[in-house]
PDB file of N, CA, C and O in Angstrom, chain B, residues numbered from 101:
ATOM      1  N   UNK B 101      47.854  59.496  19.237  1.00  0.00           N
ATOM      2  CA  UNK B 101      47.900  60.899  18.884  1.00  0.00           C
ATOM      3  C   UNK B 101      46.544  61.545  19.156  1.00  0.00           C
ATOM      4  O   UNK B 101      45.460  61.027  18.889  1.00  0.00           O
ATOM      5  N   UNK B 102      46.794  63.103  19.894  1.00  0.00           N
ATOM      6  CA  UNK B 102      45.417  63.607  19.793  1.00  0.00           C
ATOM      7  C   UNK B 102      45.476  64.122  18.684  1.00  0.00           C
ATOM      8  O   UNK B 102      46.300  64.073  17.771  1.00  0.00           O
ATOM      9  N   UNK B 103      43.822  65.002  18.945  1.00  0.00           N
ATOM     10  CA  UNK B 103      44.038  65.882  17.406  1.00  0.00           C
ATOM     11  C   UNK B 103      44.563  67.264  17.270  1.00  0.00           C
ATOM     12  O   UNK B 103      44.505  67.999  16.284  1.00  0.00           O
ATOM     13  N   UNK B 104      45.134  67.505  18.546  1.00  0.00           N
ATOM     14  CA  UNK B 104      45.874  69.140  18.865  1.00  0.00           C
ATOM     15  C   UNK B 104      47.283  68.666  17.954  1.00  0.00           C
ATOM     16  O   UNK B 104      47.995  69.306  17.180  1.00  0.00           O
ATOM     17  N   UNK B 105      47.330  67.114  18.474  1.00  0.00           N
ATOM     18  CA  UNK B 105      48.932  67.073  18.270  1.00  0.00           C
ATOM     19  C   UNK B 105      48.880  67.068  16.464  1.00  0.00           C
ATOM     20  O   UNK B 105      49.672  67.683  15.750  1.00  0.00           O
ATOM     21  N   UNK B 106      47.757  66.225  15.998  1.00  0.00           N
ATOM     22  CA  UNK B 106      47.135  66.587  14.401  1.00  0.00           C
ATOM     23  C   UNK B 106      47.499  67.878  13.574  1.00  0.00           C
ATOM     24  O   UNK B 106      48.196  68.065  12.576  1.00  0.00           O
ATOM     25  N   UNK B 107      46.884  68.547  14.243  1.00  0.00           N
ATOM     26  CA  UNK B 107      46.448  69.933  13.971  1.00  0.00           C
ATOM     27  C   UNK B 107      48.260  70.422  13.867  1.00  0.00           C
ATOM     28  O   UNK B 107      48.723  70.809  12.795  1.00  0.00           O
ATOM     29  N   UNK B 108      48.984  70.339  14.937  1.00  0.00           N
ATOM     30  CA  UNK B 108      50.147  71.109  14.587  1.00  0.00           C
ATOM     31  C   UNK B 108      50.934  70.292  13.826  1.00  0.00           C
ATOM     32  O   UNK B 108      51.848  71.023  13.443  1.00  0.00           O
ATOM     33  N   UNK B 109      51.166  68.789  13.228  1.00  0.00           N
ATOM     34  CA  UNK B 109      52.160  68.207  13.027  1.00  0.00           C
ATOM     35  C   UNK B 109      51.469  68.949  11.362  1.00  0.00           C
ATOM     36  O   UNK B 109      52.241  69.685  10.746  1.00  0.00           O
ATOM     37  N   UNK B 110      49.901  68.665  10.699  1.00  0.00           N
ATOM     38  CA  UNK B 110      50.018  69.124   9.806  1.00  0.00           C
ATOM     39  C   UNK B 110      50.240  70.573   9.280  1.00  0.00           C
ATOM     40  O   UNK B 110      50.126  70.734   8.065  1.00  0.00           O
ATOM     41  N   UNK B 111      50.601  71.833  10.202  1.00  0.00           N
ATOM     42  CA  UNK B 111      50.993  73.251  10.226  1.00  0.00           C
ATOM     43  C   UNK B 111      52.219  73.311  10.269  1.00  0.00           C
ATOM     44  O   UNK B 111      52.586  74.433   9.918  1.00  0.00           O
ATOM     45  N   UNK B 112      53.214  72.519  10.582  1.00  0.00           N
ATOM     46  CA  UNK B 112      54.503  72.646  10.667  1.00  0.00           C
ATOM     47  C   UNK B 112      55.075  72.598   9.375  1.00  0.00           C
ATOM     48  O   UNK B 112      54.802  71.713   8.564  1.00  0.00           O
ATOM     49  N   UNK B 113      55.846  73.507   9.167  1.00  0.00           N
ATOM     50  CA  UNK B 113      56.909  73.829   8.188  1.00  0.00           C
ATOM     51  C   UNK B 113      58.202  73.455   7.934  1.00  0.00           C
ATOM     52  O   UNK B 113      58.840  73.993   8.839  1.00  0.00           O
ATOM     53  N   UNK B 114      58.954  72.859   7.248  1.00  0.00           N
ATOM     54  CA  UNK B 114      60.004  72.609   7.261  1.00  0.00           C
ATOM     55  C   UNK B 114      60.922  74.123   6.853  1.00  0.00           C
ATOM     56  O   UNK B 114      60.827  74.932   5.930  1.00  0.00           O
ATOM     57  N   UNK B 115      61.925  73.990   8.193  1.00  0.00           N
ATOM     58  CA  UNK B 115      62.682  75.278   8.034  1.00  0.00           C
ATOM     59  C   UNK B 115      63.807  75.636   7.711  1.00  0.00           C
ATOM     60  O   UNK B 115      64.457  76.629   8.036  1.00  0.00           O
ATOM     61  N   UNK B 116      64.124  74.447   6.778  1.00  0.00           N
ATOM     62  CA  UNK B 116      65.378  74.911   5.582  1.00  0.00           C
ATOM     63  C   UNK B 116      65.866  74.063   4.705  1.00  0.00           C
ATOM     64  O   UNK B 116      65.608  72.893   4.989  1.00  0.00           O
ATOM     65  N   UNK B 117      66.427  74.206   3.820  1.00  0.00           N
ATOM     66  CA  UNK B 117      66.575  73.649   2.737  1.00  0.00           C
ATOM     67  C   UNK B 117      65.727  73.974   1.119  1.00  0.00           C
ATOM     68  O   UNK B 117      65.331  75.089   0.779  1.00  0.00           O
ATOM     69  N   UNK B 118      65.609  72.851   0.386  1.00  0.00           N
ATOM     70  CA  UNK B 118      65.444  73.057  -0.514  1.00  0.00           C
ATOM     71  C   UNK B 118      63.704  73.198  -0.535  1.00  0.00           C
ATOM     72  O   UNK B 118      63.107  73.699  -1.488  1.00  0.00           O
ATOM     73  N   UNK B 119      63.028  72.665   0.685  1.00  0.00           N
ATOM     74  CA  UNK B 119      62.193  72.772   0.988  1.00  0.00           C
ATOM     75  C   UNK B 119      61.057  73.696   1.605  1.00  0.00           C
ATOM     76  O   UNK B 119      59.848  73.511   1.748  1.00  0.00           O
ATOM     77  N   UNK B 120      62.192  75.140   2.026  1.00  0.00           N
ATOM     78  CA  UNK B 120      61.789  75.748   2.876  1.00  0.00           C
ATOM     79  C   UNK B 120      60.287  75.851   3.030  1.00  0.00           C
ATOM     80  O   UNK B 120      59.564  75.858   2.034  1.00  0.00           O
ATOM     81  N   UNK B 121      59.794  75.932   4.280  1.00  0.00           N
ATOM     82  CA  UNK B 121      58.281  76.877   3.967  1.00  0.00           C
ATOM     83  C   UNK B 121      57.589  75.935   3.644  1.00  0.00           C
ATOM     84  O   UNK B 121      56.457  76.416   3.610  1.00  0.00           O
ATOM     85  N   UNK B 122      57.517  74.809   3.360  1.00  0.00           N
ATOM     86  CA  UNK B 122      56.607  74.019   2.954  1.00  0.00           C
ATOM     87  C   UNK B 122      56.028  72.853   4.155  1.00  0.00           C
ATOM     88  O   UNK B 122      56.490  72.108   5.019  1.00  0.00           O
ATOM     89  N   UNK B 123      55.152  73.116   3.766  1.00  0.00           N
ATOM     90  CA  UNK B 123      54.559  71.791   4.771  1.00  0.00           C
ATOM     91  C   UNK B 123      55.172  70.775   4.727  1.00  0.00           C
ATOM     92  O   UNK B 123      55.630  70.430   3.638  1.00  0.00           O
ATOM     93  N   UNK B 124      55.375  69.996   5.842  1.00  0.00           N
ATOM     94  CA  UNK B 124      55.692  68.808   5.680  1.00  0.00           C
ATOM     95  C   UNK B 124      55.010  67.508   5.729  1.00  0.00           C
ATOM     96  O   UNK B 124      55.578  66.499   6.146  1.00  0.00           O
ATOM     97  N   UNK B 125      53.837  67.522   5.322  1.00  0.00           N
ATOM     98  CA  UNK B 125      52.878  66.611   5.069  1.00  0.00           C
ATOM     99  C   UNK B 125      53.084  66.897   3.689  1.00  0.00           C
ATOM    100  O   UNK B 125      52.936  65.940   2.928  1.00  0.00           O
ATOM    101  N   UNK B 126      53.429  68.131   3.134  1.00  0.00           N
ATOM    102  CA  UNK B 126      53.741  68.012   1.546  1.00  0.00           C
ATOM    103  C   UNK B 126      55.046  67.743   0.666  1.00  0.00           C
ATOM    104  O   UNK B 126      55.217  67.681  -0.552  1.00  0.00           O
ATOM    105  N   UNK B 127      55.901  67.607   1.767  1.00  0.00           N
ATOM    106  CA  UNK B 127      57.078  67.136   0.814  1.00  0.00           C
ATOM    107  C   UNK B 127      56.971  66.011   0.384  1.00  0.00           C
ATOM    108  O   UNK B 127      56.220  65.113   0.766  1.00  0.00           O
ATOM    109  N   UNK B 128      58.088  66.023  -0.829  1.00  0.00           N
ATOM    110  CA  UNK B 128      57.998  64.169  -1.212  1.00  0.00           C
ATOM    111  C   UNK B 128      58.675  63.377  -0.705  1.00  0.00           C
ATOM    112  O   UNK B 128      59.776  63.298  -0.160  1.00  0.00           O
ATOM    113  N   UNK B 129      57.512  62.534  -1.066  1.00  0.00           N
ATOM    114  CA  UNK B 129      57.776  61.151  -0.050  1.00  0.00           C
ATOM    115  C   UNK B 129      59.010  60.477  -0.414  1.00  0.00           C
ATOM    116  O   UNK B 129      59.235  59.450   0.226  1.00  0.00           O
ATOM    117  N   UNK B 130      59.856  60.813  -1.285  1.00  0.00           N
ATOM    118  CA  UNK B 130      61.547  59.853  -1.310  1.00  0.00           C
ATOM    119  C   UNK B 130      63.048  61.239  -0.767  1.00  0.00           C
ATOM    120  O   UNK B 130      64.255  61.064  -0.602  1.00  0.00           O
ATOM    121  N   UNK B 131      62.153  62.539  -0.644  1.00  0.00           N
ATOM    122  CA  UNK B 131      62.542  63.062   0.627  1.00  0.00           C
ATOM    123  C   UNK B 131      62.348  62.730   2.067  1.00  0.00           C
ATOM    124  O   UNK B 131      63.184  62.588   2.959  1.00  0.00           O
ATOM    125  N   UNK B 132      61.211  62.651   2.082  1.00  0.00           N
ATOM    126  CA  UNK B 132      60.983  62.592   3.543  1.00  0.00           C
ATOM    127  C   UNK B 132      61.882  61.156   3.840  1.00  0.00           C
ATOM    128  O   UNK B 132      62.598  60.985   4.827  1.00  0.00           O
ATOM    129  N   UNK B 133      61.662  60.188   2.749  1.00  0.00           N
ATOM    130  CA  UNK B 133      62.355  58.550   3.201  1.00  0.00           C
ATOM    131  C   UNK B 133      64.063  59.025   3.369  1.00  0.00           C
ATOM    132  O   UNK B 133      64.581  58.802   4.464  1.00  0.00           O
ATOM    133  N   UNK B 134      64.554  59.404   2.731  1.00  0.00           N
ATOM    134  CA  UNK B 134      65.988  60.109   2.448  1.00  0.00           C
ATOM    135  C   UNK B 134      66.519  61.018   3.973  1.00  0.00           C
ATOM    136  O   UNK B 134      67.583  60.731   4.521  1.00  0.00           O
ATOM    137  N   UNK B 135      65.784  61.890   4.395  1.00  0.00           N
ATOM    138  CA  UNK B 135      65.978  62.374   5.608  1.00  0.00           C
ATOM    139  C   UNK B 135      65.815  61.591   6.555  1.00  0.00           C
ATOM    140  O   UNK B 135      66.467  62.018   7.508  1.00  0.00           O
ATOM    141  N   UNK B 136      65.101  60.333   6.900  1.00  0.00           N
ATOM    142  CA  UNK B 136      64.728  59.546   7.752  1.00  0.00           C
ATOM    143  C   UNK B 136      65.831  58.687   7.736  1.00  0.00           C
ATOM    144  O   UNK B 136      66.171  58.523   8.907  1.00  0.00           O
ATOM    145  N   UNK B 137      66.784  57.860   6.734  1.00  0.00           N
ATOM    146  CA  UNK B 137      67.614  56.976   6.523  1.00  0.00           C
ATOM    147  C   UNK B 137      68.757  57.711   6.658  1.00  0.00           C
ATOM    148  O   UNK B 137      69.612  57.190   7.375  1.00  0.00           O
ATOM    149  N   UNK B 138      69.099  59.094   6.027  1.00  0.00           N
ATOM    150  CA  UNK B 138      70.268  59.869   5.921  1.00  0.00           C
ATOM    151  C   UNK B 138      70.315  61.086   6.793  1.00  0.00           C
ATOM    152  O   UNK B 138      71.350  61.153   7.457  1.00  0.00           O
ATOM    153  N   UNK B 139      69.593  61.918   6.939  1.00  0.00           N
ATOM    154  CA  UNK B 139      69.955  63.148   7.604  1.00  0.00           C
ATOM    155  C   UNK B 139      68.949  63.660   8.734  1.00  0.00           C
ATOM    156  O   UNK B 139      68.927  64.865   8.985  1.00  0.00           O
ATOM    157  N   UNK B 140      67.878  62.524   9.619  1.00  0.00           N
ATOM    158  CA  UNK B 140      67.056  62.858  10.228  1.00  0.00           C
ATOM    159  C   UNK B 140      67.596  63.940  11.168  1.00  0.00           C
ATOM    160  O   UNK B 140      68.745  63.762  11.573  1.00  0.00           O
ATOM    161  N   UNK B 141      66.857  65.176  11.628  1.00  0.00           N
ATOM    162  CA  UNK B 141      67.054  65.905  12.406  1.00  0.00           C
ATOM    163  C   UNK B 141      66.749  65.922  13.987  1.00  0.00           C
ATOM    164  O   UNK B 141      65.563  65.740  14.265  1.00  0.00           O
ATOM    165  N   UNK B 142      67.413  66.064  14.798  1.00  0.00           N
ATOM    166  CA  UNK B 142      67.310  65.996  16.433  1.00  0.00           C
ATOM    167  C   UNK B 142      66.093  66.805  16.808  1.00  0.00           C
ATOM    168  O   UNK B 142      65.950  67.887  16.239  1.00  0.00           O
ATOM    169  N   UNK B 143      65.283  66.454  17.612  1.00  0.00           N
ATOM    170  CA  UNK B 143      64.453  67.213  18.291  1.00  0.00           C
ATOM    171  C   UNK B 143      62.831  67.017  17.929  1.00  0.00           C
ATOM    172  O   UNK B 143      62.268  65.930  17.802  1.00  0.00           O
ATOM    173  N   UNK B 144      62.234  68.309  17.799  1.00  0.00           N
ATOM    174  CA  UNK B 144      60.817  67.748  17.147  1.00  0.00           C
ATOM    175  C   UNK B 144      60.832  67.770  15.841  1.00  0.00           C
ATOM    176  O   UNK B 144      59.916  67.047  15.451  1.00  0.00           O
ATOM    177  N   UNK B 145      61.593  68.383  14.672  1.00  0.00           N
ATOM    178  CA  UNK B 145      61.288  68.193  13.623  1.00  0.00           C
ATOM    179  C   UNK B 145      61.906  66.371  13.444  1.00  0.00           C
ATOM    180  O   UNK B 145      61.602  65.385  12.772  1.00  0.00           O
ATOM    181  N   UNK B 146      62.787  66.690  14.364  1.00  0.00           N
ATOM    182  CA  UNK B 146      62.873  64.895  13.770  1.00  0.00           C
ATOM    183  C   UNK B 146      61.495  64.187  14.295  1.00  0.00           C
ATOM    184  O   UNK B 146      60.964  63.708  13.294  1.00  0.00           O
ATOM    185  N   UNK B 147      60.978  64.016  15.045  1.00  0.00           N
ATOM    186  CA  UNK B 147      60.157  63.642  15.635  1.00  0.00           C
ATOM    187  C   UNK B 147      58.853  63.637  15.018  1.00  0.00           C
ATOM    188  O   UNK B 147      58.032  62.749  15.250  1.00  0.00           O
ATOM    189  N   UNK B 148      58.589  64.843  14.049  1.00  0.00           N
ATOM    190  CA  UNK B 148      57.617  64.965  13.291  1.00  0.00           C
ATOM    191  C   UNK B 148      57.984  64.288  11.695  1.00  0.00           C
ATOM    192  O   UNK B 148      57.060  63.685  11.149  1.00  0.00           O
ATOM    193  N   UNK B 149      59.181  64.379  11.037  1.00  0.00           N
ATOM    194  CA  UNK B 149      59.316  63.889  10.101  1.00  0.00           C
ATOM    195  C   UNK B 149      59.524  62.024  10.244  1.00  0.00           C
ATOM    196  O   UNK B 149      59.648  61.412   9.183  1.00  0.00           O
ATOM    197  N   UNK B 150      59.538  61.580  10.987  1.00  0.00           N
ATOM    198  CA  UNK B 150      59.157  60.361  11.691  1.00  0.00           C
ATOM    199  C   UNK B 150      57.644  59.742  11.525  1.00  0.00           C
ATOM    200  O   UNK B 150      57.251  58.768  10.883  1.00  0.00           O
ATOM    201  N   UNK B 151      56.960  60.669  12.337  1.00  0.00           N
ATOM    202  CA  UNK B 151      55.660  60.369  11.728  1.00  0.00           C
ATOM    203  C   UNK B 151      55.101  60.862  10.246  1.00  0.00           C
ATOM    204  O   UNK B 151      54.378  60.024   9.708  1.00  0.00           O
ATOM    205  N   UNK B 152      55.254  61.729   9.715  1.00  0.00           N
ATOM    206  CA  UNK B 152      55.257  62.008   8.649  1.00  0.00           C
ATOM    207  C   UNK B 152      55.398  61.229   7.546  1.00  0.00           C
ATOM    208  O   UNK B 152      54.798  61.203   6.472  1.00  0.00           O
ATOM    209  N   UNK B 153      56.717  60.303   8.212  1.00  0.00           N
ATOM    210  CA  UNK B 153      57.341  59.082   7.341  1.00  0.00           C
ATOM    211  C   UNK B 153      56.348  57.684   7.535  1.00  0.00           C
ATOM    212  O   UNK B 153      56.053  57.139   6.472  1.00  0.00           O
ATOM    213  N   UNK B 154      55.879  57.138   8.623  1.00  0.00           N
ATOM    214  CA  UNK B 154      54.778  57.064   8.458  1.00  0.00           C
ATOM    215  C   UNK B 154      53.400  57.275   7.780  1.00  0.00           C
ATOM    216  O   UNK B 154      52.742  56.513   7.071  1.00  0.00           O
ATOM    217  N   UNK B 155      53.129  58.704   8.266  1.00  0.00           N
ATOM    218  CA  UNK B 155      52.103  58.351   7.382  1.00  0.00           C
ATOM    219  C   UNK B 155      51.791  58.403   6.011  1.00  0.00           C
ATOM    220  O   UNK B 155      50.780  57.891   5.530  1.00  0.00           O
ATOM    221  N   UNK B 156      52.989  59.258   5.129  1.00  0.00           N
ATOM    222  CA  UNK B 156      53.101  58.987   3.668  1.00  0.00           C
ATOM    223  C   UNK B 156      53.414  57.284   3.074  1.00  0.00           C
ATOM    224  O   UNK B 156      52.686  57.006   2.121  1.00  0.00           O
ATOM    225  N   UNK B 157      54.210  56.344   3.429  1.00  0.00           N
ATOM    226  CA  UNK B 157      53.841  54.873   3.460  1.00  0.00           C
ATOM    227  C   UNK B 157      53.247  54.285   3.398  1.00  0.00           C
ATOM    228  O   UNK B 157      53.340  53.306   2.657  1.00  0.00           O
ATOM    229  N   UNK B 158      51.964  54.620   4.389  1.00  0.00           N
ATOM    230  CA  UNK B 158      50.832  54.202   4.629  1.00  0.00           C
ATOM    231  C   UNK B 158      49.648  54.798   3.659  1.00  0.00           C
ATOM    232  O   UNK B 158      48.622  54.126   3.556  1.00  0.00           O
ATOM    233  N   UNK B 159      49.738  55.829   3.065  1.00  0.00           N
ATOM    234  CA  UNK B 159      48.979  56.353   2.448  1.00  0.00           C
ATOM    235  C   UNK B 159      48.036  57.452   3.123  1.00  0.00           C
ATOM    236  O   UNK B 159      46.976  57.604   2.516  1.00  0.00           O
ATOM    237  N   UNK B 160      48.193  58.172   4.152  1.00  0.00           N
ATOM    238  CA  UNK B 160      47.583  58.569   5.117  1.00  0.00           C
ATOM    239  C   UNK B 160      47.198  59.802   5.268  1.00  0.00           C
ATOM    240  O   UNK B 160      46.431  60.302   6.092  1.00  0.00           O
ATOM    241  N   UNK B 161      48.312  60.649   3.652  1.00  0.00           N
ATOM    242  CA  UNK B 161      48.106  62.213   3.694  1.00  0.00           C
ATOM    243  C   UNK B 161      46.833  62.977   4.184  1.00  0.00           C
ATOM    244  O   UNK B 161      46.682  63.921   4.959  1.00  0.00           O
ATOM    245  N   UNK B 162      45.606  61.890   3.126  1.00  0.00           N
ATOM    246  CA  UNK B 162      44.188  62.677   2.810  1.00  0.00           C
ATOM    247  C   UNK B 162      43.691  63.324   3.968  1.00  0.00           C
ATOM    248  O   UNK B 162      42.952  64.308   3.979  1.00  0.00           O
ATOM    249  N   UNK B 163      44.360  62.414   5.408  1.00  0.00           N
ATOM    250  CA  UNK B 163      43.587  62.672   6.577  1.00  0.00           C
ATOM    251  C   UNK B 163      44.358  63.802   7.399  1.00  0.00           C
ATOM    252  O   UNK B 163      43.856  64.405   8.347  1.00  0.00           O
ATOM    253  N   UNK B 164      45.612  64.000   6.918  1.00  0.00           N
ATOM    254  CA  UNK B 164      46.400  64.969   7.488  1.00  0.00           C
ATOM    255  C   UNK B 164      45.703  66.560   7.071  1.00  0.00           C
ATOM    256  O   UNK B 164      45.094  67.301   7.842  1.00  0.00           O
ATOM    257  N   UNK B 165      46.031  66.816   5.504  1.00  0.00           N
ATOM    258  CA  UNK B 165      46.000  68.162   4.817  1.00  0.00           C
ATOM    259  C   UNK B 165      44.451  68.709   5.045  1.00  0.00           C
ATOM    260  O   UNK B 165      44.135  69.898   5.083  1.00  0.00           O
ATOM    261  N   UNK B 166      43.450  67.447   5.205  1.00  0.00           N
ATOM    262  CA  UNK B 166      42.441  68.878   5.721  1.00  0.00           C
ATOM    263  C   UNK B 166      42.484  69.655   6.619  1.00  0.00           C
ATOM    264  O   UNK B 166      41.558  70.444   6.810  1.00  0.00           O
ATOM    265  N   UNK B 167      43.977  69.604   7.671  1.00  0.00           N
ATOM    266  CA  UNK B 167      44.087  70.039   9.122  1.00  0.00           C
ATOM    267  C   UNK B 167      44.808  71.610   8.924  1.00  0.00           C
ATOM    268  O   UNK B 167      44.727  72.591   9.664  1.00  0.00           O
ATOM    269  N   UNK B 168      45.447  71.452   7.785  1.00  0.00           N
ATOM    270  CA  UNK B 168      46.232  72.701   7.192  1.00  0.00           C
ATOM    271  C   UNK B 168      45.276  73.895   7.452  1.00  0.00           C
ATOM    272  O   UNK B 168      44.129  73.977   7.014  1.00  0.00           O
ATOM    273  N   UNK B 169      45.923  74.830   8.245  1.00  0.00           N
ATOM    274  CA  UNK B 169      45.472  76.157   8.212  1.00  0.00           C
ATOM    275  C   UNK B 169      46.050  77.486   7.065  1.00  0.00           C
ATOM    276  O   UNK B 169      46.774  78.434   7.369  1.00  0.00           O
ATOM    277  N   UNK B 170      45.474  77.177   5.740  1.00  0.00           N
ATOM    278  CA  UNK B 170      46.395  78.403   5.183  1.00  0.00           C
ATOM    279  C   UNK B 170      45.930  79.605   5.345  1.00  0.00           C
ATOM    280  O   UNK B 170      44.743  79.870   5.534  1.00  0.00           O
ATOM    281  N   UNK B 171      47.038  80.573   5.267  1.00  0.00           N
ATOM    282  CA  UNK B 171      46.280  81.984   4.592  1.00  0.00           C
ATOM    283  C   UNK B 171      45.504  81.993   3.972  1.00  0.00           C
ATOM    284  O   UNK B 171      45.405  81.213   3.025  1.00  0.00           O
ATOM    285  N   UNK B 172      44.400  83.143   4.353  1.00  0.00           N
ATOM    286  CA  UNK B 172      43.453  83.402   3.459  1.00  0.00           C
ATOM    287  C   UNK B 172      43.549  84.710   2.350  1.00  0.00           C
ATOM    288  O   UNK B 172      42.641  84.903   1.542  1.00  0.00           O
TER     289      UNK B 172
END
């Protein structure tokens, strides 16, 4: 992974559900496991909640969320 690809996997939003709007480096982690086993999605959000799933497992958030760009 570069760190462009960094930078957007931790800006990406999950865009529906109970989750809306939320980062997905911040959902919880027996969601994110739950979508991965049960309802992974086609395309890049699957692709990102994949790694995601990863790196919550691993313990890996800390290095993700400083990448978050919020509103100021």
């Amino acid at each position: 992974m570069n760190k462009q690809h960094l930078i957007e996997l931790a800006n990406y939003k999950m865009p529906y559900g109970k989750f809306k709007g939320r980062y997905l480096i911040e959902l919880p982690e027996p969601y994110v496991v739950w979508l991965k086993n049960n309802a992974l999605p086609k395309g890049k959000l699957g692709d990102y909640i994949l790694e995601i799933h990863e790196i919550k497992v691993n313990g890996l958030e800390k290095l993700i969320t400083p990448l978050i760009k919020r509103p100021q």
